[in-house]
N, C-alpha and C positions, 0 to 999 in steps of 0.2 A: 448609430442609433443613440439616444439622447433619452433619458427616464427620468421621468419630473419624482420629483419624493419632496412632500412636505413633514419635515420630523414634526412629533411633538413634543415638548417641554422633555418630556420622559427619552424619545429618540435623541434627544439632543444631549442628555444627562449625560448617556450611555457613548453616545459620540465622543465626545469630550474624554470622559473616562479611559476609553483606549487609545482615542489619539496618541499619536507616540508625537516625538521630536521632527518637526519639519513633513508632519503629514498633514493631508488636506483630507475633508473630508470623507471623497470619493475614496482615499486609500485605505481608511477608516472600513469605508463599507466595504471594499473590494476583498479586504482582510476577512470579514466577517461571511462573505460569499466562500469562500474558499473551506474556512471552519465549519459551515453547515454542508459543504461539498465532502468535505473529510468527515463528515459526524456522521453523514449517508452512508459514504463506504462501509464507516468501522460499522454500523447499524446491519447490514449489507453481508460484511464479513462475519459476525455473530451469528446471523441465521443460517449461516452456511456452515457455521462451525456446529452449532446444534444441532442442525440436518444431518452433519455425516459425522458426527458424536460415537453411534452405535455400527458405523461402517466398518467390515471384518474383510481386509484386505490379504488377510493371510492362503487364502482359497487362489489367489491371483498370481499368474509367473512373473517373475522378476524381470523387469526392463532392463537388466544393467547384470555384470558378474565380473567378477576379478579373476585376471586372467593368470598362468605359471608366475609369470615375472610380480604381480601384485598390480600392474594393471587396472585400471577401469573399460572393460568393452562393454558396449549397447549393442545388448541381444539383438541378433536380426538382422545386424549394420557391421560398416568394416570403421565405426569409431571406435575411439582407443583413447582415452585420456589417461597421461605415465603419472605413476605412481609418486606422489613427495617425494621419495626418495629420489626419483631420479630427475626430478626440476631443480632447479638454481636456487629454491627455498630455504 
């Protein structure tokens, strides 16, 4: 796919301006695709954080418990993830 883009005076300002070292323009823009892709998210992620701001998770059983040994097992499951202490850590 091939996107015709006429900058103006001003797009071109701002091209220039980030340009780094040994970049062509399209890496310029593709940079710039990326930054409004990541400004979506964190946008994205804030209204998710606001949404469940007031969420009281304390009413909810525990996916997870530590077992005799200090252990991690998931309730429900025969997972078991060993304690620091007994990893190579």
């Amino acid at each position: 796919m091939a996107i015709g883009f006429r900058p103006t005076d001003d797009d071109e300002r701002i091209i220039e301006h980030f340009k780094r070292e040994g970049e062509s323009t399209s890496d310029v823009l593709r940079r710039g695709l990326r930054s409004l892709e990541r400004l979506a998210w964190e946008e994205q992620a804030r209204a998710d954080m606001a949404r469940l701001a007031l969420e009281d998770l304390s009413d909810e059983p525990d996916a997870w418990e530590y077992d005799e040994d200090g252990n991690i097992r998931v309730v429900g499951t025969d997972v078991v993830v060993a304690s620091r202490k007994d990893t190579d850590r």
